[in-house]
N, CA, C and O atoms as a GROMACS GRO file, in nm:
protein
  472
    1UNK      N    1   7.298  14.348  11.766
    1UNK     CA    2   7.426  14.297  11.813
    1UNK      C    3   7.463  14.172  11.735
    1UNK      O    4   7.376  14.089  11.706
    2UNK      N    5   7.606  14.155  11.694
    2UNK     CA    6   7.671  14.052  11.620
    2UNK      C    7   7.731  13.931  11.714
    2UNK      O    8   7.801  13.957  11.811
    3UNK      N    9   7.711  13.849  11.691
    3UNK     CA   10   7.736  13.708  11.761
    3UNK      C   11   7.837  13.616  11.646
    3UNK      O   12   7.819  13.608  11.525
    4UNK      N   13   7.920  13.568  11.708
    4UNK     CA   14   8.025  13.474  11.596
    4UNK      C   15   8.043  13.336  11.714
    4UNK      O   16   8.096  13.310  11.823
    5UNK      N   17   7.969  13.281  11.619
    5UNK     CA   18   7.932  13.099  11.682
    5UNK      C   19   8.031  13.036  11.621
    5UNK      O   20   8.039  13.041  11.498
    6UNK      N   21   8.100  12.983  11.678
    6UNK     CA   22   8.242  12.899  11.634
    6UNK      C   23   8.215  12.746  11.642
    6UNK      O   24   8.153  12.709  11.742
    7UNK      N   25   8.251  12.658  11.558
    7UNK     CA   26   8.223  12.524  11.609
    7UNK      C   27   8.356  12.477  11.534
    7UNK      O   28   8.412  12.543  11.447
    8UNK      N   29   8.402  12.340  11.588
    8UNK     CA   30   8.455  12.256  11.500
    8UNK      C   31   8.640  12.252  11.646
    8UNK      O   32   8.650  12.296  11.761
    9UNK      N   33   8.701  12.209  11.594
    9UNK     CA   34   8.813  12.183  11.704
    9UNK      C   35   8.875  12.091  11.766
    9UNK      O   36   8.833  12.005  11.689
   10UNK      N   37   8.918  12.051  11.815
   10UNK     CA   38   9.003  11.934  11.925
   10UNK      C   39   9.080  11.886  11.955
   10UNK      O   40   9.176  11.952  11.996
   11UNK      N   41   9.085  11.736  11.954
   11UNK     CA   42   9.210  11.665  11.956
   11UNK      C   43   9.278  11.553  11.819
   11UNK      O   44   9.219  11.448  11.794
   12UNK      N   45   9.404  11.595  11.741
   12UNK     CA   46   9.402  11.534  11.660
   12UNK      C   47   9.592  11.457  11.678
   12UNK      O   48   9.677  11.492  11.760
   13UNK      N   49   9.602  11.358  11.579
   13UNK     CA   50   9.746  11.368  11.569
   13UNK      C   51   9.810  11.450  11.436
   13UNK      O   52   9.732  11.483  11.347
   14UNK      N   53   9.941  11.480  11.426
   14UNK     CA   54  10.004  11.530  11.377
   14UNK      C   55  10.015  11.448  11.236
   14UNK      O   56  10.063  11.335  11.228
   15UNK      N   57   9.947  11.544  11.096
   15UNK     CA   58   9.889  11.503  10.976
   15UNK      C   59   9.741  11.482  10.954
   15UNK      O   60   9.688  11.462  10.844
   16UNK      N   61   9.700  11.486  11.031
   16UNK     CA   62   9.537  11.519  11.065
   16UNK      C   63   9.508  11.619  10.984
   16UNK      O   64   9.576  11.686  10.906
   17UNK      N   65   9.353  11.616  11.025
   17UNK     CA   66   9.275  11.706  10.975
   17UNK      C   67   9.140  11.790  11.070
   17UNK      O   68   9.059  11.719  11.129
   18UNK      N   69   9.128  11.935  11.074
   18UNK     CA   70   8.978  11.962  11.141
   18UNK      C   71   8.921  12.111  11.067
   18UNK      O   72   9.002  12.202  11.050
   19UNK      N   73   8.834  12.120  11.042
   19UNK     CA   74   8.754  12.234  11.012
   19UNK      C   75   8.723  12.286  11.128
   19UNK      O   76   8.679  12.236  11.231
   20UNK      N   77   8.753  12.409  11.095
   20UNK     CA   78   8.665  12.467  11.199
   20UNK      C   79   8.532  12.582  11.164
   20UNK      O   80   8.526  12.574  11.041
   21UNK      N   81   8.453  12.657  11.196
   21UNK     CA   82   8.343  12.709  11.146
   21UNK      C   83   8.294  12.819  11.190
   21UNK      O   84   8.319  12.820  11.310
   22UNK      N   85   8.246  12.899  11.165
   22UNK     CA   86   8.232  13.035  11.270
   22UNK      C   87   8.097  13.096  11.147
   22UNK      O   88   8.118  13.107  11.027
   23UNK      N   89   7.957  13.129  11.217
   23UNK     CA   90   7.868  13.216  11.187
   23UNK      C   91   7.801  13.277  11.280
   23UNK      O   92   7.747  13.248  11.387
   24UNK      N   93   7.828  13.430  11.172
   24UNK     CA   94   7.754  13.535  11.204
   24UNK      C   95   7.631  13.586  11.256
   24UNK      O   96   7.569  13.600  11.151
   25UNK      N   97   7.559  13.620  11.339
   25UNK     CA   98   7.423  13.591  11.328
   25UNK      C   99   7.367  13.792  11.397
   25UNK      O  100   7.446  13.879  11.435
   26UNK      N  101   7.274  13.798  11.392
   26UNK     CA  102   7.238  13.909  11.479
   26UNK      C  103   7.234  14.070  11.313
   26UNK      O  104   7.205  14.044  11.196
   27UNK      N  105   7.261  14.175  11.352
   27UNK     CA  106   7.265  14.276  11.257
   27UNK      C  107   7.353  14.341  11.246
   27UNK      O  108   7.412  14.353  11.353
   28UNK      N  109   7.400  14.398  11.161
   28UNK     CA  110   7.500  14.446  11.099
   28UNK      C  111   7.620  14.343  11.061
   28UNK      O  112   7.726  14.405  11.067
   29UNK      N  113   7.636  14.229  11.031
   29UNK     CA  114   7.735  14.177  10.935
   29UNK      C  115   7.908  14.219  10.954
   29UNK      O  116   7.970  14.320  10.920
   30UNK      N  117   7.938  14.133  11.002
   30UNK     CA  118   8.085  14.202  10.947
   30UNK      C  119   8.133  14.195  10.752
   30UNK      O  120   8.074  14.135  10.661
   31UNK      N  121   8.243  14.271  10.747
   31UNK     CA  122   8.228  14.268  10.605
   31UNK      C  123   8.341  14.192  10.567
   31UNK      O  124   8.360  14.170  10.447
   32UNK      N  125   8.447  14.134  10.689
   32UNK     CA  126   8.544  14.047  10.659
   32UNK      C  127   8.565  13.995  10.817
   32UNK      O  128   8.585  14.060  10.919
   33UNK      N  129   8.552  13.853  10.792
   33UNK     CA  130   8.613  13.789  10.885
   33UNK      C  131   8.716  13.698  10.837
   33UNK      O  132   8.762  13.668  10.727
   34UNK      N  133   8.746  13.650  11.014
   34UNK     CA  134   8.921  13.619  10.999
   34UNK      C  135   8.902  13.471  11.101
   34UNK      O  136   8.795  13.434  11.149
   35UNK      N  137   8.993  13.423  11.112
   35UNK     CA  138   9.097  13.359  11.237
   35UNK      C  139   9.228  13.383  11.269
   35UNK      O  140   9.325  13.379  11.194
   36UNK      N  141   9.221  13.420  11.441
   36UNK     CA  142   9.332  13.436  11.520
   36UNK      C  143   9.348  13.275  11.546
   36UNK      O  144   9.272  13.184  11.510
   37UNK      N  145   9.487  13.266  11.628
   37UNK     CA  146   9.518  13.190  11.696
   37UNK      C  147   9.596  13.261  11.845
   37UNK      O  148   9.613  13.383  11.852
   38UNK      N  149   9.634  13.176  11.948
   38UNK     CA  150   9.661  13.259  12.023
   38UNK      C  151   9.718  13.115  12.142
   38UNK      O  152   9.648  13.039  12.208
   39UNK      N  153   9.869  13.122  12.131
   39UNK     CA  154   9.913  13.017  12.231
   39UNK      C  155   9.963  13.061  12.345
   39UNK      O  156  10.075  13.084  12.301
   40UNK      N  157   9.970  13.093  12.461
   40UNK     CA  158   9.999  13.095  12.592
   40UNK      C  159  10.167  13.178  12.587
   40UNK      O  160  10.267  13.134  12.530
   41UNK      N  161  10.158  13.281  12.650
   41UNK     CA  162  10.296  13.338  12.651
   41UNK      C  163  10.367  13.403  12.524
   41UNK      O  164  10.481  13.449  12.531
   42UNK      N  165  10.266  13.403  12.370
   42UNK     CA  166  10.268  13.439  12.278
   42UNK      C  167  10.152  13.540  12.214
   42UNK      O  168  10.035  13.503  12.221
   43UNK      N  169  10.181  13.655  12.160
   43UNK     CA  170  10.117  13.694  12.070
   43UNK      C  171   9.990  13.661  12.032
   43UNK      O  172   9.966  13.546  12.067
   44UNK      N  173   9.864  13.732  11.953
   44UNK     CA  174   9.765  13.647  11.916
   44UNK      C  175   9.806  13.674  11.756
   44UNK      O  176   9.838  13.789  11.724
   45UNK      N  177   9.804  13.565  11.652
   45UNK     CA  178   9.827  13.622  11.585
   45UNK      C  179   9.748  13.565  11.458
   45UNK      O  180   9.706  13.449  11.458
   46UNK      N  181   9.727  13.658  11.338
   46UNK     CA  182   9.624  13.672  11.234
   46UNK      C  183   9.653  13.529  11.188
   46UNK      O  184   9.771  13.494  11.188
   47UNK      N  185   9.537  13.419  11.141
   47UNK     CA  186   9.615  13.322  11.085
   47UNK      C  187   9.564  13.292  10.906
   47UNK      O  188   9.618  13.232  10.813
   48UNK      N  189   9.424  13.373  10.922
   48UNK     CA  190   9.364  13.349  10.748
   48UNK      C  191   9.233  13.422  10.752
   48UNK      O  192   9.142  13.370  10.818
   49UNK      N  193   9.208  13.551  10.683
   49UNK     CA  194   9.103  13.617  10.672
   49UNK      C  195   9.031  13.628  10.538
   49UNK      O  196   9.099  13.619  10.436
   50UNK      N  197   8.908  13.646  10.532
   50UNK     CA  198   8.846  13.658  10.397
   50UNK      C  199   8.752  13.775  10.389
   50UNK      O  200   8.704  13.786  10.501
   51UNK      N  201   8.694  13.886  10.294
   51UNK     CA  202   8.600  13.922  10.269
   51UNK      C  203   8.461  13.852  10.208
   51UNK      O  204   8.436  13.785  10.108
   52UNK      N  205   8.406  13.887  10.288
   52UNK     CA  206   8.242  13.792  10.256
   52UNK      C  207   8.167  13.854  10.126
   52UNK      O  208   8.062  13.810  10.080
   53UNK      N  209   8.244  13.974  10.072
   53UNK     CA  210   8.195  14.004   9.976
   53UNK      C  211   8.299  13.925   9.807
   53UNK      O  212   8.286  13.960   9.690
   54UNK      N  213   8.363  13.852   9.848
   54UNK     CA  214   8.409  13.789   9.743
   54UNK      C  215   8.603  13.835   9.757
   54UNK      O  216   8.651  13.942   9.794
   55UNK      N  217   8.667  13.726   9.717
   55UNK     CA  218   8.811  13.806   9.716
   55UNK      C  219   8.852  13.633   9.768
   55UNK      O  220   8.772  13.558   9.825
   56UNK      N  221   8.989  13.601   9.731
   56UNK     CA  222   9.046  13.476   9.749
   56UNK      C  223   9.132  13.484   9.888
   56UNK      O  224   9.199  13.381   9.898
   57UNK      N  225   9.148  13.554   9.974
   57UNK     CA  226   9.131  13.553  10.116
   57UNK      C  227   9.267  13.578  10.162
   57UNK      O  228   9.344  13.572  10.066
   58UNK      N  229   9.332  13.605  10.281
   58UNK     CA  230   9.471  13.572  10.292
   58UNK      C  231   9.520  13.461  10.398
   58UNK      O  232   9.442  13.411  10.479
   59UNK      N  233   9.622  13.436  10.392
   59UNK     CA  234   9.640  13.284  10.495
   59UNK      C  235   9.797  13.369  10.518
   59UNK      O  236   9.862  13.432  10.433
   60UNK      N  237   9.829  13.346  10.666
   60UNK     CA  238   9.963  13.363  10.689
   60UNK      C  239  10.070  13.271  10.641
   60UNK      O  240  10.030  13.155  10.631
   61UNK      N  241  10.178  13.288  10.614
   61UNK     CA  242  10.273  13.225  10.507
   61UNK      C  243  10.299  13.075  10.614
   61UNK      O  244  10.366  12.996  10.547
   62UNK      N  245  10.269  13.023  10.740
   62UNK     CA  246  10.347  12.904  10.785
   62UNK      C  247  10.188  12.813  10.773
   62UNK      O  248  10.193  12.694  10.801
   63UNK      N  249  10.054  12.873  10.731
   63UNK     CA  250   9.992  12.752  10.693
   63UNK      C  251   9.942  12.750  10.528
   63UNK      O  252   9.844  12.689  10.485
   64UNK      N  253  10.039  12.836  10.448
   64UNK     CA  254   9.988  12.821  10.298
   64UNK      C  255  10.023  12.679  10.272
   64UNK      O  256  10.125  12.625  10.314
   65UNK      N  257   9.923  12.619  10.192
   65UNK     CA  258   9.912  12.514  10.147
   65UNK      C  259   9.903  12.345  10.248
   65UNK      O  260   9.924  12.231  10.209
   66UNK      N  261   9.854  12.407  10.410
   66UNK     CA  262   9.803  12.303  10.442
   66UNK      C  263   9.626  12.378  10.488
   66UNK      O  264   9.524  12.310  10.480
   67UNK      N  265   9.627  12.499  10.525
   67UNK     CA  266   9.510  12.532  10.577
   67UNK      C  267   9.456  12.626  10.403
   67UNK      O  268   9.526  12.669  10.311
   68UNK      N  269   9.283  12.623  10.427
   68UNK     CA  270   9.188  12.694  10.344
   68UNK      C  271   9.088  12.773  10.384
   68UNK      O  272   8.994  12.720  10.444
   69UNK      N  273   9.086  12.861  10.369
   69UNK     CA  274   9.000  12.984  10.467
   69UNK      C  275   8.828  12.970  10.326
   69UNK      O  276   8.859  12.961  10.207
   70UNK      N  277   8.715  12.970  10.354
   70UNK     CA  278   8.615  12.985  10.242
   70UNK      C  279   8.480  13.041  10.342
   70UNK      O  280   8.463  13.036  10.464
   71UNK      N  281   8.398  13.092  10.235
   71UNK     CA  282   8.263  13.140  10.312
   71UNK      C  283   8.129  13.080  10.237
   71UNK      O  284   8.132  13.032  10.124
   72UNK      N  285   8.015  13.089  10.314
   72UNK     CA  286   7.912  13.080  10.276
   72UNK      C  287   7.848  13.192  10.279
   72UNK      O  288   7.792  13.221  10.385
   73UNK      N  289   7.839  13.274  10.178
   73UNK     CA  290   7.806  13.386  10.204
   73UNK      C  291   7.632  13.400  10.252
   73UNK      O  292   7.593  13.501  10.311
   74UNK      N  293   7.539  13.286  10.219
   74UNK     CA  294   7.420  13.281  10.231
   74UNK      C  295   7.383  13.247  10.352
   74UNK      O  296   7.274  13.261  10.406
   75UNK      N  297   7.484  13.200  10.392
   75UNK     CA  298   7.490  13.107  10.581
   75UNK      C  299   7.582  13.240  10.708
   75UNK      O  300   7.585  13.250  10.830
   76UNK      N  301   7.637  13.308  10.605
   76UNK     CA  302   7.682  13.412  10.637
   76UNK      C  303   7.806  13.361  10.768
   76UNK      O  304   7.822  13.415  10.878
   77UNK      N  305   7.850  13.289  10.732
   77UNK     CA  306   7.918  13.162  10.751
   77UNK      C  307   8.111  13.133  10.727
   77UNK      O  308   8.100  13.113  10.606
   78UNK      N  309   8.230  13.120  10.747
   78UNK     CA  310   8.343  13.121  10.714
   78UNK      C  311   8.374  12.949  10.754
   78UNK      O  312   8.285  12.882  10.807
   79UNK      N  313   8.492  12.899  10.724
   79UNK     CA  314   8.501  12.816  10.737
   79UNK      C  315   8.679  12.805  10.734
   79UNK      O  316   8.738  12.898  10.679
   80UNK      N  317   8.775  12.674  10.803
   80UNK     CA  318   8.880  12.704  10.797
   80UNK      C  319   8.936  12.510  10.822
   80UNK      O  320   8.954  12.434  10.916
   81UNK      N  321   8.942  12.508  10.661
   81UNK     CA  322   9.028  12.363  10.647
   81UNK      C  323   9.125  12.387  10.727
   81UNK      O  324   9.135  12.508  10.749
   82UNK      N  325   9.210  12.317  10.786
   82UNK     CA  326   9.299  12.264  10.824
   82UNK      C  327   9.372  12.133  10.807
   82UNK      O  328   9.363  12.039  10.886
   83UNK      N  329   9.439  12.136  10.710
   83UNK     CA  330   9.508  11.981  10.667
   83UNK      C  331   9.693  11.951  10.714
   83UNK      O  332   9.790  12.025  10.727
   84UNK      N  333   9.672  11.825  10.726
   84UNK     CA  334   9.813  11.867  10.805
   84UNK      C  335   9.877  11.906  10.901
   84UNK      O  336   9.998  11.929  10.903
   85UNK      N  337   9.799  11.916  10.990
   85UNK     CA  338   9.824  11.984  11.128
   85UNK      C  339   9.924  11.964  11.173
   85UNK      O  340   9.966  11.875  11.100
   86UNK      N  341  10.006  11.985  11.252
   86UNK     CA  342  10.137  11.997  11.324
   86UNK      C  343  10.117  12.069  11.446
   86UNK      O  344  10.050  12.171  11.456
   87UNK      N  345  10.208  11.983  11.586
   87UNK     CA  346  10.169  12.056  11.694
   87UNK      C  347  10.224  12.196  11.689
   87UNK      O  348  10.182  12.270  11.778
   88UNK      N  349  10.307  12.245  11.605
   88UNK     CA  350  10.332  12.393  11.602
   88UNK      C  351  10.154  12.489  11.591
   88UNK      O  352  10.123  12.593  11.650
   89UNK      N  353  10.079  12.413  11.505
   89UNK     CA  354   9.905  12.460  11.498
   89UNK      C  355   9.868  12.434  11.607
   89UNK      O  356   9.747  12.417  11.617
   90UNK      N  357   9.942  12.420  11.718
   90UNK     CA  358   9.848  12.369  11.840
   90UNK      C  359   9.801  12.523  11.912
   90UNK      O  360   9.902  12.594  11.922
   91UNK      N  361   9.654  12.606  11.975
   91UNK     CA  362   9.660  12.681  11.991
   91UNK      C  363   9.472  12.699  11.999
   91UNK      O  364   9.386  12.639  11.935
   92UNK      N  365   9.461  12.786  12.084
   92UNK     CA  366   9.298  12.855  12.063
   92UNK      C  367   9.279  12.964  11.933
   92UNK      O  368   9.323  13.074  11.898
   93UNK      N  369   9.207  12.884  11.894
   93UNK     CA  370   9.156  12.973  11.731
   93UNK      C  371   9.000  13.037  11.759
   93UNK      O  372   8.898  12.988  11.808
   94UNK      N  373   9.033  13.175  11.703
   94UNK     CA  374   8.928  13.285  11.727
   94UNK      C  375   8.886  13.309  11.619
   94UNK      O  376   8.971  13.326  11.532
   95UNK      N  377   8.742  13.320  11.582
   95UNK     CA  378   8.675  13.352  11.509
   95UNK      C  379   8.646  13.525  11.555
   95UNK      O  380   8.628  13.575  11.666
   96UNK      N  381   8.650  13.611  11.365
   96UNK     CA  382   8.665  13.767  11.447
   96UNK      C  383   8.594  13.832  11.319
   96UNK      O  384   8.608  13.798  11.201
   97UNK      N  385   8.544  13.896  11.354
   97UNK     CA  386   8.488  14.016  11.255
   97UNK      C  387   8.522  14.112  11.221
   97UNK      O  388   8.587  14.167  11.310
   98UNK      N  389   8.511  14.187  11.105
   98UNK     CA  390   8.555  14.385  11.083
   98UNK      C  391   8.442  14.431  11.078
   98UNK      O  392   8.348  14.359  11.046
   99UNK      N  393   8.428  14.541  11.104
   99UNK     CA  394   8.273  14.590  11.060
   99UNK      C  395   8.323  14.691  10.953
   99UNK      O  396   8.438  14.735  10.946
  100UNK      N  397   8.204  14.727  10.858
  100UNK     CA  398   8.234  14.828  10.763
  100UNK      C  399   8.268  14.954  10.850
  100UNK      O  400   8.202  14.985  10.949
  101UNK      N  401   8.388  15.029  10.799
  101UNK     CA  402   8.411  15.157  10.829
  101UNK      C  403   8.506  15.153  10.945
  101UNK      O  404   8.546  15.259  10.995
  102UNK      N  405   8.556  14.999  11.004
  102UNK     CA  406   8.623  15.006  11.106
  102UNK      C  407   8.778  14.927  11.067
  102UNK      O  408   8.804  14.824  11.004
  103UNK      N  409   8.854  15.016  11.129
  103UNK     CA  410   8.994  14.923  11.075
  103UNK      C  411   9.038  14.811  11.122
  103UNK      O  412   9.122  14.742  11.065
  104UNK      N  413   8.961  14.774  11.270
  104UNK     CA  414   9.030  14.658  11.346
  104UNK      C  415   8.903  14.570  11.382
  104UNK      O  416   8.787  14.611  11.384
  105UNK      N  417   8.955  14.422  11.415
  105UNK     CA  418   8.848  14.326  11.432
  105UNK      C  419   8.769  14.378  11.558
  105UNK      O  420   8.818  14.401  11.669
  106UNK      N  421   8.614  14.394  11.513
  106UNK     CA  422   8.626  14.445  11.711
  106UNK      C  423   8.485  14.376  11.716
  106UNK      O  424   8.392  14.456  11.729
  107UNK      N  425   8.445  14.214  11.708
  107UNK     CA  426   8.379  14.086  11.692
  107UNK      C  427   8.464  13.969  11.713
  107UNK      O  428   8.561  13.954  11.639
  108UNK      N  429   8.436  13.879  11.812
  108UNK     CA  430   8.495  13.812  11.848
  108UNK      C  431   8.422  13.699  11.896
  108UNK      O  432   8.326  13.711  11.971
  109UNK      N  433   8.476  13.562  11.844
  109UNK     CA  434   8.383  13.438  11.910
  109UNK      C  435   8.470  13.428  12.068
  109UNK      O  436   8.540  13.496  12.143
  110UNK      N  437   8.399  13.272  12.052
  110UNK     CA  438   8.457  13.213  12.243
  110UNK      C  439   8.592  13.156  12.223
  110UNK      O  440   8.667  13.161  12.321
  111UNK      N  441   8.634  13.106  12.120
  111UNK     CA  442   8.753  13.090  12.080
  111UNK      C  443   8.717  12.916  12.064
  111UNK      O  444   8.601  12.875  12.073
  112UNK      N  445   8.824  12.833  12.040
  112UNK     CA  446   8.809  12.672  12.026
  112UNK      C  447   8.936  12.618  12.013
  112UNK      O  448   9.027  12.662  11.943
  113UNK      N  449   8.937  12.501  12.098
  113UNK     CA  450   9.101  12.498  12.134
  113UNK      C  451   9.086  12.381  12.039
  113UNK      O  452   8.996  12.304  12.005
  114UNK      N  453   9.238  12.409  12.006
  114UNK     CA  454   9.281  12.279  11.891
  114UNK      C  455   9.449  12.228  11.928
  114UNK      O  456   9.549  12.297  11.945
  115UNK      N  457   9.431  12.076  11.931
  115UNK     CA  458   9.527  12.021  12.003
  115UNK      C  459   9.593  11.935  11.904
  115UNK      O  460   9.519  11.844  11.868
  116UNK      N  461   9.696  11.935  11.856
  116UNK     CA  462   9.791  11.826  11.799
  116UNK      C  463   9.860  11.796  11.806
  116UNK      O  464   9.964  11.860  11.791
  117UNK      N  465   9.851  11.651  11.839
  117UNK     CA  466   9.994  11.521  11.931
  117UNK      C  467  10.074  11.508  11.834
  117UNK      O  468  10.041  11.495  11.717
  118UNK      N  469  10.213  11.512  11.889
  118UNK     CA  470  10.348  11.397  11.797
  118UNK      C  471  10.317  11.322  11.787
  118UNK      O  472  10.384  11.234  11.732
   0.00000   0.00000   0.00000
């Protein structure tokens, strides 16, 4: 069984900064993980995924060029700059897995709430 340990999160102001962190642990590997976000009365929605087998990752178009999605592939490990924050980023961020051969994330952390003040 696959486990996705999330760390990193909180309370910041608006232009801030937080990483957040998510590893894999247990057997079978996902072969691409991601982050959701997911705000109250909204959608959950994809916000920056990577393949752990190499590939420059995708980021949804409203955090290109403040957020950075990267992996450790040896730590088996993802990681998710966040620069710039804005309370529009305000929201629970999910750490999620694919497994080989499957089309949809179906690995999921505890989620980690991230808060940013005006």
């Amino acid at each position: 069984q696959v486990q996705l340990v999330e760390s990193g999160g909180g309370l910041v102001q608006a232009g801030g900064s937080l990483r957040l962190s998510c590893r894999a642990s247990g057997r079978a590997f996902p072969i691409t993980m991601g982050w959701f976000r997911r705000v109250p009365g909204k959608d959950r929605e994809l916000v920056a995924a990577i393949a752990l087998s190499g590939g420059p990752g995708y980021l949804v178009d409203s955090v290109k060029g403040r957020f950075t999605i990267s992996r450790d592939i040896a730590k088996n490990t993802i990681f998710l700059q966040m620069n710039n924050l804005q309370p529009v980023d305000t929201a629970v961020y999910y750490c999620a897995g694919k497994r080989s051969g499957v089309s949809s994330y179906s690995l999921w952390g505890q989620g980690t709430q991230v808060t940013v003040s005006s």
